[in-house]
C-alpha positions in Angstrom: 0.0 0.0 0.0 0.9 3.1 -0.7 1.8 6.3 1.4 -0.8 9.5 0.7 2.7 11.2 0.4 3.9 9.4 -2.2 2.9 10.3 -5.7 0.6 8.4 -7.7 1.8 6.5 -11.1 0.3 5.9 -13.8 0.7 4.5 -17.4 -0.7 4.0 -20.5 -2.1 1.0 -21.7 -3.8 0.0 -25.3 -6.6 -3.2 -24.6 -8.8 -4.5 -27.1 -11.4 -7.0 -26.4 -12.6 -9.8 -28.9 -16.3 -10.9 -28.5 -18.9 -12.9 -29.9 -22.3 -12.2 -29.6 -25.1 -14.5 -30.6 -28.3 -13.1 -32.2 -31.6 -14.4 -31.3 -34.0 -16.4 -34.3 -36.2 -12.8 -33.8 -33.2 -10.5 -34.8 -31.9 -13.4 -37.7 -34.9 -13.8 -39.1 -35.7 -10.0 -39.8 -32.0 -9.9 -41.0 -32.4 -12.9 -43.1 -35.7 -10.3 -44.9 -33.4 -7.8 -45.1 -31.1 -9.6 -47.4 -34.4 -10.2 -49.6 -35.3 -6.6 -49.7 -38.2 -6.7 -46.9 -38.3 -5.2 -43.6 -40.8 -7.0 -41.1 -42.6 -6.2 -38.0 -44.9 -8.3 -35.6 -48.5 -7.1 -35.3 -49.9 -7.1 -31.8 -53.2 -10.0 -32.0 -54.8 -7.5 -29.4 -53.9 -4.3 -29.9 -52.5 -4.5 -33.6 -49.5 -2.2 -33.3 -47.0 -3.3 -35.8 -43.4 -3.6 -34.3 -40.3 -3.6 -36.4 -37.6 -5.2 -36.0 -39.9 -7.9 -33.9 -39.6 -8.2 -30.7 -41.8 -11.6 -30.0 -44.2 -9.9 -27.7 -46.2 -6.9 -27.3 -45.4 -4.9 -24.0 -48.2 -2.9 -23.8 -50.8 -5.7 -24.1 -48.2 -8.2 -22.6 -49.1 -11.0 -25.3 -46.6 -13.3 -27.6 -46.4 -12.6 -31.2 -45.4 -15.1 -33.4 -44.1 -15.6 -37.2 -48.2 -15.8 -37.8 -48.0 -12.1 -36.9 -45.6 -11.3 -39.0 -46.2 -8.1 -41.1 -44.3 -6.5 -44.0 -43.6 -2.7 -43.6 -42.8 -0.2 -45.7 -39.3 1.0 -46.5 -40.5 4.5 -46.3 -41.5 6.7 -43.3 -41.1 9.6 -41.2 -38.0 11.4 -39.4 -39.0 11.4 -36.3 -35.8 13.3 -34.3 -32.3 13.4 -35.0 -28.8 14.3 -33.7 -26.2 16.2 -35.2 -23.3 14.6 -34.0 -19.4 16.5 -34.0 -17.2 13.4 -33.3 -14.4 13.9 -30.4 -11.3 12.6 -31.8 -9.5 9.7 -29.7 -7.1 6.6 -30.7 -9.4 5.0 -32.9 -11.7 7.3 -34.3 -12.7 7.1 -37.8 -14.9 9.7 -38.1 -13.7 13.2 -38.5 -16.7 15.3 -40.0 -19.9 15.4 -38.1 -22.8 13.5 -39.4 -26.6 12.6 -38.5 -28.2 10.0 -36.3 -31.8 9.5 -37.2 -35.1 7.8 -35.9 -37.6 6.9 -38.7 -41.0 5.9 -38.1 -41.8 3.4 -41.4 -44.7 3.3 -42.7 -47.0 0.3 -41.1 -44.7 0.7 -37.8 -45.5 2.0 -35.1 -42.3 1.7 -33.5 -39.5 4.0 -35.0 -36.3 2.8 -36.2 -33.0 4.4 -34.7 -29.5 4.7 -35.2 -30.1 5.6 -38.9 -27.7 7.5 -40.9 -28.6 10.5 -43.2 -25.6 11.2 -46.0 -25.7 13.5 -48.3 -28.6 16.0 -46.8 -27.7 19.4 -45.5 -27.8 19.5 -41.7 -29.7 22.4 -41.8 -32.6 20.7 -43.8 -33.2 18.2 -41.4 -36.2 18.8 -40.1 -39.2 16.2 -38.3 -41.5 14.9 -40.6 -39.6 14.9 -43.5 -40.1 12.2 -45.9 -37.5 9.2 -46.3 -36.9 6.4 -48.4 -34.3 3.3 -47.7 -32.2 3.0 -50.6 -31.3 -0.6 -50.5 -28.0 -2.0 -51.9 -27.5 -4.3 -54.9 -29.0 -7.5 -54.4 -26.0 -9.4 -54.7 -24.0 -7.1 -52.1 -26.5 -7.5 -49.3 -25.1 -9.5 -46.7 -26.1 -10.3 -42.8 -24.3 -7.5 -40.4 -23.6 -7.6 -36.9 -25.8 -11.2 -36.8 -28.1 -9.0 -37.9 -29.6 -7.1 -35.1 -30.3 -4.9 -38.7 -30.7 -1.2 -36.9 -29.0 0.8 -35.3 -25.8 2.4 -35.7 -24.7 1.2 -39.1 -26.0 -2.6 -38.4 -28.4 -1.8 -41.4 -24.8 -1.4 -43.7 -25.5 -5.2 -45.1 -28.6 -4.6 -46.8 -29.5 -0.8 -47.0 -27.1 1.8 -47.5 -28.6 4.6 -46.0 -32.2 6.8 -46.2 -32.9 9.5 -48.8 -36.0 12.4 -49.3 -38.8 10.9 -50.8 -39.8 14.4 -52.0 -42.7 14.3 -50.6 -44.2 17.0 -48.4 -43.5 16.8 -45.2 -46.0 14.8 -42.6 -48.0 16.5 -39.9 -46.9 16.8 -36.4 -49.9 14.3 -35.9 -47.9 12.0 -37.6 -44.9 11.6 -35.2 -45.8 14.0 -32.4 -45.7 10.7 -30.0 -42.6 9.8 -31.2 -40.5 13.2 -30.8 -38.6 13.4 -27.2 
């Protein structure tokens, strides 16, 4: 033990970690529709809110959904909030310009989708309730990612590239009022 007198040491130390993480038949089997170009949900058999990704129960009704719930949503929908971030640079970082984090409420969802990325629009024509559209990549380069838990961050990167303006006016606040914190 040491002293309160004496001074206190330190040093540097790189430490990487190697995991594996196993993805439940849920999060596979929307990944494995992502590869084919579809993006699923469960519908509630009480309440009938549609949940995408599935989550194999409905937490408000506090019933099981099963793949005979299983629902097809659209690959367009709504921006619902966003974040500007500015990345902090450390050992590591890849990112040096700031970029947009995005939840989008899909059409026939009622759950929004997080984590999405928003290239190539302004930041400062962002706005909620703008009008998006998945633009999905080639058929033969979509490819399971990250087991597929499929959203958030870039987990969509296997089968969709990124979202897009519809060009479409905007939706009303009615639309995604619930879904802005």
């Amino acid at each position: 033990m040491t002293s309160a007198r004496e001074p206190v040491r330190t040093m540097q130390q790189l430490i990487s970690l190697d995991y594996t993480q196993r993805t439940n038949p849920l999060a596979s089997r929307f990944g494995q529709e992502l590869v084919r170009g579809r993006i699923i949900g469960h519908r509630c058999p009480e309440c009938g809110r549609v949940y995408s990704p599935p989550r194999g129960f409905c937490p408000l009704c506090v019933v099981e959904t099963t793949g005979v719930d299983e629902v097809e949503v659209s690959d367009r929908g709504t921006l619902t909030q966003f974040t500007i971030v500015s990345p902090v640079q450390y050992y590591g970082q890849n990112e040096r310009e700031s970029y947009v984090q995005a939840s989008i409420l899909l059409d026939g969802a009622d759950t929004p989708i997080g984590g999405q990325r928003l290239p190539g629009i302004p930041h400062d024509e962002l706005r909620m309730g703008m009008r998006l559209q998945a633009v999905w990549r080639p058929e033969g380069e979509r490819k399971l990612s990250g087991g597929d838990r499929a959203w958030g961050g870039s987990g969509i990167d296997g089968a969709v590239s990124h979202f897009e303006p519809t060009g479409e006016p905007d939706a009303s606040p009615e639309r995604y009022k619930g879904y802005a914190i």
